[in-house]
C-alpha positions in Angstrom: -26.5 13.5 5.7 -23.2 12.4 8.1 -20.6 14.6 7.7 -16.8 12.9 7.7 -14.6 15.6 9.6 -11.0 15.5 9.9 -9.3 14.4 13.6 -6.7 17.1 14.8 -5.5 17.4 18.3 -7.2 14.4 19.4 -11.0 15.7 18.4 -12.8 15.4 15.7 -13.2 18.7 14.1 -14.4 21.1 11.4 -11.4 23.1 11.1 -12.1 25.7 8.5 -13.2 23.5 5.7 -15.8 25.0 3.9 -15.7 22.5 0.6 -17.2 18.8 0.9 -17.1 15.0 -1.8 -19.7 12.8 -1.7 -19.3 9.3 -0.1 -21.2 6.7 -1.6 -21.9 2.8 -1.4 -20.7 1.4 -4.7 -23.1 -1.6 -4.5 -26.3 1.3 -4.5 -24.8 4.0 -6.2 -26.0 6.0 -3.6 -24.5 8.9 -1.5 -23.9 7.4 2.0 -22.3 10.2 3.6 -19.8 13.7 2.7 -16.7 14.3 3.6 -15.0 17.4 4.3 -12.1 18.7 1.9 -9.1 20.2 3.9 -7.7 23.7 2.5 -4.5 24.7 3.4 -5.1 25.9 6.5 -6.6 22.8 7.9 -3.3 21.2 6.8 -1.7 23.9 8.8 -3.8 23.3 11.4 -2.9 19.9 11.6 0.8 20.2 11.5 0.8 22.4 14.6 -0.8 20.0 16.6 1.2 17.2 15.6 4.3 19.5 15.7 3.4 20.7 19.3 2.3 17.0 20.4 6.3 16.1 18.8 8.0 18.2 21.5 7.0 15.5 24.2 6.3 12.0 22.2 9.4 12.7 20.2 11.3 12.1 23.7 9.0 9.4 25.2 10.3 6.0 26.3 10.4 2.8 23.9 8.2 1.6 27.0 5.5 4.2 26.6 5.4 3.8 22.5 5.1 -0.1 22.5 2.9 -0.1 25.2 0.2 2.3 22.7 1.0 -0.6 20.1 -0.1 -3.0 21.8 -3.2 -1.7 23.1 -3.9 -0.7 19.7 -3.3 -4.0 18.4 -5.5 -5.5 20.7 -8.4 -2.4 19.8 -7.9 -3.3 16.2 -9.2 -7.2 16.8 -11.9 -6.5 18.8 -13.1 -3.5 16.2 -12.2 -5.8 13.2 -16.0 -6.6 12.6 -17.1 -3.0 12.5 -13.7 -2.0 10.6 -14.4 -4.6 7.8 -17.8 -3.3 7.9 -17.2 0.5 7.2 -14.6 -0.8 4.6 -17.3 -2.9 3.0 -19.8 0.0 2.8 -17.6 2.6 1.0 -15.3 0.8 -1.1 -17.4 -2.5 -1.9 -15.5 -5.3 -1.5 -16.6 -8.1 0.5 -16.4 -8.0 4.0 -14.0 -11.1 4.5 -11.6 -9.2 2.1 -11.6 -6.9 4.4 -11.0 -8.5 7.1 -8.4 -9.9 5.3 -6.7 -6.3 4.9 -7.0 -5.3 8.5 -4.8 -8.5 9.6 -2.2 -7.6 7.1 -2.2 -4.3 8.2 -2.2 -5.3 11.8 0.5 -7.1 11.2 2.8 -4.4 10.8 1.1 -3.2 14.3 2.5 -5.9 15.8 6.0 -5.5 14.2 5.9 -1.8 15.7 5.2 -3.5 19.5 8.8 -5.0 19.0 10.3 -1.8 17.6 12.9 -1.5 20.5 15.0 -4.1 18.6 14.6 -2.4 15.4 15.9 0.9 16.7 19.1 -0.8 18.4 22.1 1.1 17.4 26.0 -0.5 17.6 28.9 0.1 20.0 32.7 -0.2 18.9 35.0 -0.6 22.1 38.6 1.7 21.8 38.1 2.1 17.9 41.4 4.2 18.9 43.1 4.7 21.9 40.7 5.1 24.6 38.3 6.3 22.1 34.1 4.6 21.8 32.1 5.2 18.8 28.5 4.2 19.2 25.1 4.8 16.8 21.4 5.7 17.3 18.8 6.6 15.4 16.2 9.7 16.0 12.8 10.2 14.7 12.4 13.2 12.1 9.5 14.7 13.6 6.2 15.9 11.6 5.6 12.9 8.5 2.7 12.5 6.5 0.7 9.9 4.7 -1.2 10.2 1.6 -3.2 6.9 1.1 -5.2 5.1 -1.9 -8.8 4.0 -1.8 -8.5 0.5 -2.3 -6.7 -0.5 1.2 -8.2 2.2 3.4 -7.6 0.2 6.8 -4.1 -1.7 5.2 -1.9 1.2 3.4 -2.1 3.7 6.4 -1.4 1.0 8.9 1.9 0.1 6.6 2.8 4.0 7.5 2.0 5.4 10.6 2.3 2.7 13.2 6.1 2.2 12.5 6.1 6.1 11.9 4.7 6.5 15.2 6.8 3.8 17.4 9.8 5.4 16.2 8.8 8.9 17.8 7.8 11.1 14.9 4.0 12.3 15.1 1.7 11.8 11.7 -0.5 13.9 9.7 -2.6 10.8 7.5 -4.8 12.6 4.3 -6.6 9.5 3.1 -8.5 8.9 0.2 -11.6 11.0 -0.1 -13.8 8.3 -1.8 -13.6 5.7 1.8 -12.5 8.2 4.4 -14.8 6.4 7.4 -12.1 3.8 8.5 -9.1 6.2 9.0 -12.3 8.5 11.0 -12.6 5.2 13.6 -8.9 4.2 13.6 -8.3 7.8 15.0 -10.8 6.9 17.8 -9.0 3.5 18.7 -5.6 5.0 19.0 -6.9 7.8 21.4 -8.6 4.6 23.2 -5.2 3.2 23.2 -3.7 6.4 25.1 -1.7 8.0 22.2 -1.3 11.6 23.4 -3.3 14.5 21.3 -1.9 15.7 18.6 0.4 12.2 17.7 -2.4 11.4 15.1 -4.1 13.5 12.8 -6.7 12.8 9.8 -6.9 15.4 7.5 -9.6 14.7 4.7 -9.2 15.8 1.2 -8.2 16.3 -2.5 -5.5 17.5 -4.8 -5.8 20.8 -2.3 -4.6 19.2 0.6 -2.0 17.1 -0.9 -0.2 19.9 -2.3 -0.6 21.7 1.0 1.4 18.5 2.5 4.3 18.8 0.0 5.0 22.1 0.3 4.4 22.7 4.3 8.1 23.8 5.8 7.5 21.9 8.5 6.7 18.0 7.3 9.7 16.0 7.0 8.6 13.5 5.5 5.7 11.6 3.2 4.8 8.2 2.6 2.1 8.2 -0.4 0.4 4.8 -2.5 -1.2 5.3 -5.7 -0.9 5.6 -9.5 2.4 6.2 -11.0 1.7 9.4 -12.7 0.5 11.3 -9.1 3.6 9.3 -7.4 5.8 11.0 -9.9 4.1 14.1 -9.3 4.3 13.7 -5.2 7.7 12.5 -5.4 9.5 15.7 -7.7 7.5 18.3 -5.7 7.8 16.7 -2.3 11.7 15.8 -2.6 11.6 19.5 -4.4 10.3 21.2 -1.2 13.2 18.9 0.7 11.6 16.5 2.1 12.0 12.6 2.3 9.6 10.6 0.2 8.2 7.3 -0.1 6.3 7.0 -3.5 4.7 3.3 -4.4 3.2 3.8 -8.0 0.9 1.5 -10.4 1.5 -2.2 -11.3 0.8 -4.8 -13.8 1.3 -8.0 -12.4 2.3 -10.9 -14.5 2.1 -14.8 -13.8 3.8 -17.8 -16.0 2.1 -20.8 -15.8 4.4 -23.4 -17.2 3.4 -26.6 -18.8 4.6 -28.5 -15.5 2.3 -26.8 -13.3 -0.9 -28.0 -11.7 -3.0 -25.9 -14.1 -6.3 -26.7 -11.5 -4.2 -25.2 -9.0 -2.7 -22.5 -10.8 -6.4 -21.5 -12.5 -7.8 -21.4 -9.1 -5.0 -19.3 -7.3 -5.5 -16.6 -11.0 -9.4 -16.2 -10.5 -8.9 -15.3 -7.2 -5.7 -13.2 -7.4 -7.0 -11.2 -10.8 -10.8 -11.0 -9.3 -10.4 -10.9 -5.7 -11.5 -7.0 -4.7 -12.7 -6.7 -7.7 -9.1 -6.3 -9.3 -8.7 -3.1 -7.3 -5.1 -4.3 -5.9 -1.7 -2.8 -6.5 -0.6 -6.6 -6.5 -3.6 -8.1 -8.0 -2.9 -10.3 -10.6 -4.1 -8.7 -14.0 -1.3 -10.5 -16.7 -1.2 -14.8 -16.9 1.2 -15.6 -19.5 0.6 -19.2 -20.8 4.1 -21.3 -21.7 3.9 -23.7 -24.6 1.1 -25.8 -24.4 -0.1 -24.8 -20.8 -2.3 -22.6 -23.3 -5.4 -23.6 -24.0 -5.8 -25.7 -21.6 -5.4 -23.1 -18.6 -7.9 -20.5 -20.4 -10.0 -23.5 -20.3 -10.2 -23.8 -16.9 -10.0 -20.1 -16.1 -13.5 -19.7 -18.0 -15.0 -22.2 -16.3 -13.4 -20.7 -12.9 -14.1 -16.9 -13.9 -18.1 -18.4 -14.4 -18.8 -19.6 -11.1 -17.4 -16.4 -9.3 -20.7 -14.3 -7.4 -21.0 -11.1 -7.7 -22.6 -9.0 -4.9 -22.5 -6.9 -2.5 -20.2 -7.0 0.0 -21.7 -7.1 2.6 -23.8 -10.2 1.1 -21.6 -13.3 2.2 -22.6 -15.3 -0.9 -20.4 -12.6 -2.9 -16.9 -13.5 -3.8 -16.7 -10.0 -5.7 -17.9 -6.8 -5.0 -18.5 -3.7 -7.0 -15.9 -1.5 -8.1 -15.4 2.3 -6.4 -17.2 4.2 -8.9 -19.2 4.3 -12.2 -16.1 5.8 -13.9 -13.8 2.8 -12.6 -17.0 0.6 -14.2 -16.9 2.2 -17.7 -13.0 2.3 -17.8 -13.2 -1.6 -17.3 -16.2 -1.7 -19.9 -13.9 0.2 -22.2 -11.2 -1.4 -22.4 -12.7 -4.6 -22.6 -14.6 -3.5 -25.5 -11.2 -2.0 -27.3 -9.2 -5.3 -26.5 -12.0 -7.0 -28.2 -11.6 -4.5 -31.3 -7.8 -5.0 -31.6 -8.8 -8.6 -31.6 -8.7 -10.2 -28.4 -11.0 -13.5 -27.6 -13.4 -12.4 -25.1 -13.8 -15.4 -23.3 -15.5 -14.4 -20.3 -17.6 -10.9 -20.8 -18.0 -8.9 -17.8 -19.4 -6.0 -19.4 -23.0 -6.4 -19.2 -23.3 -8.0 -15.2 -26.5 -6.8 -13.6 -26.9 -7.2 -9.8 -30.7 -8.3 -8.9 -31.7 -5.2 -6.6 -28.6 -3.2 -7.1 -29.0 -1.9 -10.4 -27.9 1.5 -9.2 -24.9 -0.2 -8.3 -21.4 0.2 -10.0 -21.3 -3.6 -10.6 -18.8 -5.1 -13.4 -18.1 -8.5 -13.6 -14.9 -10.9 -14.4 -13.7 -10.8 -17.8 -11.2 -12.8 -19.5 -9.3 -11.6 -22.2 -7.2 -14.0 -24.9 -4.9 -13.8 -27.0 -4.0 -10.8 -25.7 -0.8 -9.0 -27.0 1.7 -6.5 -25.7 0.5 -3.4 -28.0 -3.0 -3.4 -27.0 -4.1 -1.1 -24.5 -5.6 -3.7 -22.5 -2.1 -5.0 -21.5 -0.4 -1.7 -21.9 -2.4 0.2 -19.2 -3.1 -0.3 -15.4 -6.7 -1.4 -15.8 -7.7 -1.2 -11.9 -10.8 -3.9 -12.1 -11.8 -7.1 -12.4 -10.1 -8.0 -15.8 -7.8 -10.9 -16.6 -5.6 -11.3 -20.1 -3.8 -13.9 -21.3 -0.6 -13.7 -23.5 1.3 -17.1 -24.7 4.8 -17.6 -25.1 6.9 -20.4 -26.5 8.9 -20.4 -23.6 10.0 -19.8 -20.1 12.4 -17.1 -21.7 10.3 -15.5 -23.4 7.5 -15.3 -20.7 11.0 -13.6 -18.8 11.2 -11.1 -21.0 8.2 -10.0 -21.5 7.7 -9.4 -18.2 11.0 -7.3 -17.8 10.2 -4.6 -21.2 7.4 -3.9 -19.6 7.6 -0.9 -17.4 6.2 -2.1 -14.2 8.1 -4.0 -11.7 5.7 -4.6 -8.8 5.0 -8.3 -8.2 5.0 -11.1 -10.3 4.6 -15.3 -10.0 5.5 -18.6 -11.4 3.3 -21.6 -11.4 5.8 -24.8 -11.9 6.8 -27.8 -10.2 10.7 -27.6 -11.9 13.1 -26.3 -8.7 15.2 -25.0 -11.6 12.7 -22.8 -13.3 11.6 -21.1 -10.4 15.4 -20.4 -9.4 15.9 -19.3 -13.0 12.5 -17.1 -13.1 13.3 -15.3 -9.4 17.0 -14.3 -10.6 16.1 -13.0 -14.2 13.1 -11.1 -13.7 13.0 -7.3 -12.9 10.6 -6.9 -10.4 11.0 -6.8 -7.0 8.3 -8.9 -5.2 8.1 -12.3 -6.8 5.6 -15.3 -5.7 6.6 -19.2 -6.6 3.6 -20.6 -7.1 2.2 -17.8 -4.7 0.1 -15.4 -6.4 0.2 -12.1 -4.6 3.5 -12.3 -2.7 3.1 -9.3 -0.4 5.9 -9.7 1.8 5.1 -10.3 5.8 5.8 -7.3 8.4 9.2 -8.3 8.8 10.5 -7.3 5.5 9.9 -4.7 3.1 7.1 -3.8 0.5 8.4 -2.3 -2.9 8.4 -2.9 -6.6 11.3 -2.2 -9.1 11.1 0.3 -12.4 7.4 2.6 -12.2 6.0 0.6 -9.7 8.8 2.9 -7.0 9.5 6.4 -7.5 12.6 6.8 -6.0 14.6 4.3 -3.7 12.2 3.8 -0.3 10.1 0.6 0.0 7.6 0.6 2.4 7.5 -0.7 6.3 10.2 -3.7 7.9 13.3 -2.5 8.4 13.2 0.1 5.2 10.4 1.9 6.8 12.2 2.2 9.7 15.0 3.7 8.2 12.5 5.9 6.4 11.5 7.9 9.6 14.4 8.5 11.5 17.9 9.3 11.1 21.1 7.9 12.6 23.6 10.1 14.6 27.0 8.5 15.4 28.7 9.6 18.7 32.5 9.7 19.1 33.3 9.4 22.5 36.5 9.8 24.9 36.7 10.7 28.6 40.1 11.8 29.4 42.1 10.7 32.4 43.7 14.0 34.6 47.1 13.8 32.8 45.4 14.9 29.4 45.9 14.1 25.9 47.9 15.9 23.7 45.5 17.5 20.4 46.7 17.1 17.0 46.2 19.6 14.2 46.6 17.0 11.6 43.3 15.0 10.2 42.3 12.3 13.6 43.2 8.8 12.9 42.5 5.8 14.5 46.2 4.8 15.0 47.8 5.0 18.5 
């Protein structure tokens, strides 16, 4: 049986972890592999190196940190086969989904190659009398990441590469269910020449993450996952005085208006709702039909949620893979079941999917769920899998405003051709990542990932410019070289006047 160890000090390693999970393949429901569960003192462990590795990499050259971007970039397209692979293996979707996730995660690679512009400060010429103020911004040291299952390769990458450029060194704890990927990117960034020590992987549970929130000497923590354990992360990490970046759940919401292309609008809704088997933060999971968009739309989506394969991903006939585990398969198969007693229309039934050869397998498939309304539990809670409901509403209004009492604020779309709808829509709704006509609006590099209301604990969006704000601080210098004849000091408050 392999054995996942952690990567601390730039070597794979044991540490003292005595306590092991099992890996398995969701599409055989067999044990591929076991990882090893940090205790606190492989945490420990972990921060020393990264905080002895800090003393030099915090004062390296912008030079030296871009030039490990880019040779990590570069490491990160010519792996991307195996990556998507490994991915493929231990979380179950298919392996162009997630080749899709490793671009979008190198993407913020490549925003981290041009992080010398990012980490310009400003100059003020004689802001008084012979007197400079200028600003720069210096990395916090020892940060953390605690990442989610269902982006292993994607999440971390929104973390530690803009973490790293800016000087700080990184302790990652992914998730303990697909903990191969962060195990090879550890490899490729020593490939790359990041010193020992810059990068470390500790594997583990609940143990370990509390061991991150409370360690003295970790500045910082970035974490993506439910809203409940981003609560908990955010109160005890803030508690212990520490930054933190908390993304929680989602449910994402799409108005189809009457006006829209409902073929084109159907087609993007399959894919946005079923695509990794529903197992996105920005999948789709809410259409709400406007007026008489209705029935025709749920039309189309059944005939749409029909043809979609499900298989293994590693089978390139699949468009849909397996979910994580057989508990994530019975949630879905519950709630399906209790939408359909509060009297849904199951229009599409997932519940029952059986995978020739991978019976074993934790296989659900689409389901589409209709007249679906706002007390049921199928719209109330984050369902995490391959289910789609569908409210109606009279009107563009109202599809507003059901989208803003419900607690989550994480992404959202409108399918229109009216100019004036979409402008109306994108001002009114409380959410902070909105698609027009785009389904899963996941903003590029450049800017910032972050929902509004429980979809953000707290006030820090992820990677862009935010990120980089996350992991340093700025220092402002107030400068004056006196000539010979002196200046005379004032005991009064300094001004700028004179």
């Amino acid at each position: 049986m392999k054995t996942i160890q952690h990567w601390i000090g730039g070597t794979a390693t044991a540490a003292g972890s005595t306590r092991t999970a099992a890996v398995h393949d969701p599409a055989t429901g067999q044990q591929r592999a076991q990882v090893l569960l940090a205790g606190p003192a492989d945490v420990d462990s972990a921060v020393a190196a990264a905080s002895k590795a800090f003393a030099s990499w915090g004062d390296s050259s912008l030079s030296q940190r871009v030039k490990v971007m880019f040779a990590f970039r570069e490491l990160l397209v010519k792996h991307e086969d195996e990556l998507a692979r490994v991915i493929s293996a231990e979380h179950g979707k298919v392996v162009d989904d997630a080749r899709g996730e490793i671009v979008r995660g190198r993407e913020v690679v490549e925003y981290a190659c041009g992080i010398a512009d990012a980490l310009k400060g400003s100059f003020s010429d004689q802001v008084s009398r012979d007197v400079d103020v200028h600003n720069f911004r210096t990395p916090l040291g020892v940060v953390a990441g605690i990442t989610p299952f269902n982006f292993p390769i994607m999440v971390p990458l929104w973390m530690h590469p803009i973490a790293i450029a800016t000087g700080n060194t990184f302790v990652l704890k992914p998730s303990e269910r697909d903990p191969s990927a962060s195990a090879l990117v550890a490899k490729l960034y020593a490939e790359a020449g990041l010193p020992d020590g810059v990068f470390n992987v500790v594997n583990g549970d609940k143990t370990a993450v509390d061991a991150i929130l409370d360690h003295p000497d970790i500045a910082a923590v970035s974490f993506v996952g439910s809203t409940p354990i981003a609560r908990y992360v955010h109160e005890r990490g803030t508690a212990a005085g520490k930054r933190v970046q908390a993304l929680g759940g989602a449910k994402n919401h799409a108005v189809v208006l009457p006006d829209a292309d409902l073929e084109y609008a159907a087609n993007h809704l399959t894919a946005a709702a079923f695509g990794s088997a529903g197992q996105r933060c920005m999948a789709i999971s809410v259409g709400v039909a406007v007026g008489s968009a209705g029935d025709r739309l749920v039309e189309i989506l059944e005939r749409k949620a029909r043809e979609v394969t499900v298989g293994p991903g590693s089978d390139p006939a699949s468009d849909m893979g397996p979910v994580v585990t057989a508990a994530a398969r019975d949630r879905v198969v519950d709630t399906v079941t209790d939408a359909a007693g509060q009297g849904a229309t199951v229009v599409v039934d997932g519940r029952e999917l059986t995978v020739a050869g991978h019976e074993d397998g934790f296989f659900v498939g689409p389901s589409l769920l209709d007249r679906v309304t706002t007390d049921m539990r199928a719209y109330r809670e984050e369902i995490f899998g391959p289910v789609l409901v569908i409210l109606r509403a009279d009107t563009v209004d109202e599809a507003i405003g059901i989208i803003n009492a419900n607690p989550y604020g994480n992404g959202t779309a409108i399918f229109t051709g009216s100019g004036e709808a979409a402008r109306r829509f994108q001002r009114e709704v409380k959410v902070g990542m909105i698609g027009v006509n785009v389904p899963i609006p996941v903003p590029m590099s450049y800017y910032s990932f972050g929902g509004w209301k429980d979809s953000l604990i707290g006030d820090s969006p992820i990677h862009g410019p935010e990120g980089v704000r996350f992991y340093t601080r700025a220092k402002v210098v107030t400068t004056r070289w006196p000539d010979t004849g002196g200046h005379t000091a004032a005991f009064s408050f300094p001004t700028s006047s004179g």
